[in-house]
C-alpha positions as CSV (number, residue, x, y, z in Angstrom):
1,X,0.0,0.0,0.0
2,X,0.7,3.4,-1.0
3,X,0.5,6.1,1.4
4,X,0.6,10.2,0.6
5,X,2.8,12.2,2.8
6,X,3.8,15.4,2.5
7,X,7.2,16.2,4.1
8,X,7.5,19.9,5.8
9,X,9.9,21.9,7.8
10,X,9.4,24.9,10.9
11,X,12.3,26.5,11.3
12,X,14.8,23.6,10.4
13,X,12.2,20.6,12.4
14,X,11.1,18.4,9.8
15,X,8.3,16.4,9.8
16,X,5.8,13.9,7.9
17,X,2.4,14.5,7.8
18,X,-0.4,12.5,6.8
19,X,-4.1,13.0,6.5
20,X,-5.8,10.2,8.2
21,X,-8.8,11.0,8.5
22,X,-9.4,7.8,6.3
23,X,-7.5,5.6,8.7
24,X,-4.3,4.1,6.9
25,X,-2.4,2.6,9.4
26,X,-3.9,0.7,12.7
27,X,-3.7,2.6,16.1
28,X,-1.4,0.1,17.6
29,X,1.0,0.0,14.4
30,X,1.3,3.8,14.5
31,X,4.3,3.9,17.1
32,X,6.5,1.6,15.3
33,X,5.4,2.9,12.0
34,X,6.3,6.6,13.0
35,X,9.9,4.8,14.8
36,X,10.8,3.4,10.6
37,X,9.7,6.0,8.3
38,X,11.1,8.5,10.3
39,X,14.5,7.0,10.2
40,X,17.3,9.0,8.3
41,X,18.8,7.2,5.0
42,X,16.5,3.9,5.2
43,X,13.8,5.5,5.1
44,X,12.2,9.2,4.6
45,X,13.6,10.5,7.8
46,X,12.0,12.8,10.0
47,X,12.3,14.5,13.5
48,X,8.9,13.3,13.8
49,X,5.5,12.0,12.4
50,X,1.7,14.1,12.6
51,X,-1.1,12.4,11.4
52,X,-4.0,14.8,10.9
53,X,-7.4,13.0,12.1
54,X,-11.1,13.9,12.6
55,X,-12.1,15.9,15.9
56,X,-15.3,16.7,17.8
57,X,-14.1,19.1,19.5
58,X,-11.8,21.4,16.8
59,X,-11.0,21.6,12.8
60,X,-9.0,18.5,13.2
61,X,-6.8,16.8,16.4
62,X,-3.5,15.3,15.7
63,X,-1.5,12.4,16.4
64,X,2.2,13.7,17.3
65,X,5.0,11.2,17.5
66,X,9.0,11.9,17.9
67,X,11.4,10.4,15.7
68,X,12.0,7.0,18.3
69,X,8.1,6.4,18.4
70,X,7.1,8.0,21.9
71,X,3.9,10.2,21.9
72,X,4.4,14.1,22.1
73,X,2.0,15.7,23.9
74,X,2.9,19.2,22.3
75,X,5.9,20.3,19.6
76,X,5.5,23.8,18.6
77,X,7.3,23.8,15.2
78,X,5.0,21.2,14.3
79,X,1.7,22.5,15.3
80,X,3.2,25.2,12.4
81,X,3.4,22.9,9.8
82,X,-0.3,20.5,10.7
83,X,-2.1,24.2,10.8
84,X,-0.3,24.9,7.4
85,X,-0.9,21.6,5.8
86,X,-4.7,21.2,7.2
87,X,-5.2,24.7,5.4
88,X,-3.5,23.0,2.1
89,X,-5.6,20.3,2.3
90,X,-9.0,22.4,2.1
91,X,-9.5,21.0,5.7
92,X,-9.7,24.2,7.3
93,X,-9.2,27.9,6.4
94,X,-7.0,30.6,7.8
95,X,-7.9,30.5,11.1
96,X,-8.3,27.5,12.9
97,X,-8.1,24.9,16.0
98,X,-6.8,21.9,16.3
99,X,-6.7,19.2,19.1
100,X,-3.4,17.9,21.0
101,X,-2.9,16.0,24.2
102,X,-1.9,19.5,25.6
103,X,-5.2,20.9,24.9
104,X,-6.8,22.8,22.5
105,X,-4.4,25.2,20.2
106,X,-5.3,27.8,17.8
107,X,-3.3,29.1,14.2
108,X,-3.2,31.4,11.7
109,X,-1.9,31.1,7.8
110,X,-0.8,33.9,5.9
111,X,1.0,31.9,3.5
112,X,3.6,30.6,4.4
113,X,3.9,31.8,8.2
114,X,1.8,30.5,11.0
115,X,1.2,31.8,14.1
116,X,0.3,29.2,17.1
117,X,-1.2,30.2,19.9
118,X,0.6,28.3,22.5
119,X,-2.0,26.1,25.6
120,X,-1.5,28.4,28.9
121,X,2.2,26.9,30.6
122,X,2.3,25.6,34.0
123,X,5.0,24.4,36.4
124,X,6.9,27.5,36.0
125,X,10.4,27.0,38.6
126,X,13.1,29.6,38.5
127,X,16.8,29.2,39.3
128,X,17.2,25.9,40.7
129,X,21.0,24.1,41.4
130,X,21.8,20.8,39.9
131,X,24.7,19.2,39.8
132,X,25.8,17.7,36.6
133,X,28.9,15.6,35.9
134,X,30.6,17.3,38.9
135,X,29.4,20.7,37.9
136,X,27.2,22.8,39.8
137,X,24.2,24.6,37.2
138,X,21.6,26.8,38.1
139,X,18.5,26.3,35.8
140,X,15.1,27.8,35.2
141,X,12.4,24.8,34.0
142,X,8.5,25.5,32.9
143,X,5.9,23.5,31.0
144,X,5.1,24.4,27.1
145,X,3.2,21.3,26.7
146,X,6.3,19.5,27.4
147,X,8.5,20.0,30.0
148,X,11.9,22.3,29.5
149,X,14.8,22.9,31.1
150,X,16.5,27.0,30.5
151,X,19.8,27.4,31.0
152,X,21.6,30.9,30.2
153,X,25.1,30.2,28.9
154,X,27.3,33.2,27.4
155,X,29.1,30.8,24.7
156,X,26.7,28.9,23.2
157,X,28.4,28.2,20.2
158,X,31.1,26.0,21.4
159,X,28.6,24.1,23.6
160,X,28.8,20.6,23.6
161,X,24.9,20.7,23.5
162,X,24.1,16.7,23.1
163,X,26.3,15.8,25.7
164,X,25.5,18.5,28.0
165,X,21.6,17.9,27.1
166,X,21.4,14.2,27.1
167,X,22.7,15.1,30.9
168,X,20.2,17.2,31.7
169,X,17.5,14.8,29.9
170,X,18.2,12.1,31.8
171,X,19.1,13.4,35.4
172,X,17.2,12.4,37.8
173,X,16.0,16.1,39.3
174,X,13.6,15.7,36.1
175,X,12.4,11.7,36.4
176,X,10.3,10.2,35.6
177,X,9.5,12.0,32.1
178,X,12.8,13.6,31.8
179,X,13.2,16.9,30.1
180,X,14.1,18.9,27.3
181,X,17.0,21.1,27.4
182,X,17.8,24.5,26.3
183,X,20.4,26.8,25.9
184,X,20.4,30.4,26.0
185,X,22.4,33.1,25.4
186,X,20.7,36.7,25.8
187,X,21.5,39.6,22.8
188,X,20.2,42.9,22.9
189,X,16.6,44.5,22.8
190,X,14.7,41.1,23.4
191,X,16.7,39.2,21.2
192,X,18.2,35.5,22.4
193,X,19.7,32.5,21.3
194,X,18.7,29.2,21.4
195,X,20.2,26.0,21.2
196,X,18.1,22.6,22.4
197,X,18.7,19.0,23.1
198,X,15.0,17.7,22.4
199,X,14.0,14.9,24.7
200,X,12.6,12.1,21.5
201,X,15.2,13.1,19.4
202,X,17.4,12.3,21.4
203,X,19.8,14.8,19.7
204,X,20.2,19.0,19.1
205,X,17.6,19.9,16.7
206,X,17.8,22.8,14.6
207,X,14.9,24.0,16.2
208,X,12.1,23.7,18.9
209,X,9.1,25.9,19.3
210,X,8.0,25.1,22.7
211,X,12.2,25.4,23.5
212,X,11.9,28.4,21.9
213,X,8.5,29.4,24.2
214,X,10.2,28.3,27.3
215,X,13.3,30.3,26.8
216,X,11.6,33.1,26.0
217,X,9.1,32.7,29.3
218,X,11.8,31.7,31.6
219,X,13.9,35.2,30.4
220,X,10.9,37.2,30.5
221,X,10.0,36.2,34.1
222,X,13.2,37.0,35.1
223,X,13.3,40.4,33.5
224,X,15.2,40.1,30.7
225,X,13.0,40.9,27.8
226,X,9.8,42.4,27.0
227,X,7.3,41.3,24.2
228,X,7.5,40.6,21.2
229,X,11.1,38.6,21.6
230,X,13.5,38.1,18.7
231,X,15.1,34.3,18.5
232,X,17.4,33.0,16.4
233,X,17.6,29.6,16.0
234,X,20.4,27.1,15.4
235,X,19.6,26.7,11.8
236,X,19.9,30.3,11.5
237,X,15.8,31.1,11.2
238,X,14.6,34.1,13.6
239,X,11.5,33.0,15.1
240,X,8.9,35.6,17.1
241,X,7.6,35.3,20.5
242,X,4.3,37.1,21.5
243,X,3.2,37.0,25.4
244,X,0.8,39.1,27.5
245,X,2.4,38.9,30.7
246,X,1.0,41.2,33.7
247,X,3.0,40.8,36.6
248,X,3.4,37.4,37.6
249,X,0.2,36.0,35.6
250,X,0.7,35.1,31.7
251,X,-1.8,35.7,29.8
252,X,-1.4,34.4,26.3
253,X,1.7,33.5,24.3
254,X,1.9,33.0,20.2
255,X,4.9,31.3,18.6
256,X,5.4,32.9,14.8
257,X,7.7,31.9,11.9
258,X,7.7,30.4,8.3
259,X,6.6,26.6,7.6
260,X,8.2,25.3,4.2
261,X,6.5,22.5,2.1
262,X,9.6,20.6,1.0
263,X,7.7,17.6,-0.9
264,X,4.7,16.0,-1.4
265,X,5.4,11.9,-2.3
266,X,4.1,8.6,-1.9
267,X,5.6,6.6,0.4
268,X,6.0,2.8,-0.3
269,X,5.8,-0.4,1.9
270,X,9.4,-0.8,1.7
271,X,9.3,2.7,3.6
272,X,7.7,0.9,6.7
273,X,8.5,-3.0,6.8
């Protein structure tokens, strides 16, 4: 069997998407499916896998899985590209919701950008001390719709971000889910950079949108910068960050950049088996 995919990228995070709202693959198939196509060189390689389904309760919900077959409850750069694709498809129009085990989410298309209104993020905790191979850090860590770690570094660049991160991940001040970690480095006039180790990945993407949310939060609770924030991302894309924050209480936050189609194919058995 033949299945249509279209393969997209936010910011440098690629994906497959598929509409199934014709079911194409069985529910308890879909983890291992998402686990082989998006492998790199065997297959079509992906940091993840969206299927686009029917919803009661929005235009469409979503089925989000990383690249190693675990279930995403929320991935920013990819809510970019399903609100992009959905309008594509003729499933919704500019504006629109969509379903995700982080709630319910809301876009807008103007061509090729998308704006994403982020769910509300929760289990804000700033500056806390962990010790990581010997070192002492002092980190910031908030919900997006998956937890993240913040931590403000001045050299970024010459970061050894996958070692560092896959610490972070996997230490045990963030058990059982683990974390994903970021790495920030503050510019001038609400600007940052961001580099992040995405828990799934299991490696430094060149992008995250709720790392890029979370850095944003973390440095706007602490003081840093005012709204709208200026990121650049490791892939080199600047991505905007809207919030309404009034004192202590955040009100809403958007997530803004460019979504590029880079194919539309069929994908073969050989792709999956």
């Amino acid at each position: 069997m033949k299945i249509p995919f279209m393969k997209m990228s936010g910011s440098g995070n690629d994906f497959i998407l598929i509409d199934h709202r014709k079911p194409l693959i069985e529910s308890d198939r879909m983890k291992e499916f998402a686990r082989k196509v998006c492998q790199r060189r065997t297959s079509v390689g992906a940091d993840g896998l969206i299927f686009i389904e029917h919803s009661d309760k929005a235009d469409f919900k979503w089925q989000f899985f990383n690249a190693d077959g675990s279930i995403a409850e929320m991935c920013g750069n990819g809510g970019r590209c399903a609100a992009r694709f959905a309008h594509l498809k003729g499933i919704t129009g500019t504006s629109l919701t969509f379903e995700t085990l982080a709630g319910i989410l809301s876009a807008q298309v103007n061509g090729k950008r998308v704006k994403l209104e982020m769910t509300k993020p929760h289990s804000l905790k700033l500056d806390e001390s962990i010790v990581v191979e010997g070192k002492t850090f002092t980190l910031s860590s908030i919900n997006t719709g998956v937890p993240h770690a913040v931590l403000f570094i001045d050299d970024i660049e010459t970061l050894d971000v996958v070692r560092l991160g896959r610490a972070i991940r996997n230490h045990p001040h963030f058990v059982p889910a683990g974390t994903n970690a970021n790495f920030v480095r503050l510019g001038k006039e609400s600007q940052l950079s961001v580099r992040t180790y995405e828990r799934g990945v299991e490696d430094e993407t060149l992008a995250c949108g709720t790392g890029t949310v979370a850095s944003v939060l973390i440095a706007a609770f602490k003081g840093m910068v005012k709204s709208p924030v200026s990121v650049k991302t490791r892939g080199g894309e600047v991505l905007t960050v809207h919030f309404e924050l009034e004192g202590s209480d955040l009100k809403r936050v958007f997530f803004e950049g460019d979504v590029h189609i880079i194919y539309e194919a069929e994908m073969w058995e050989e792709a999956y088996r």
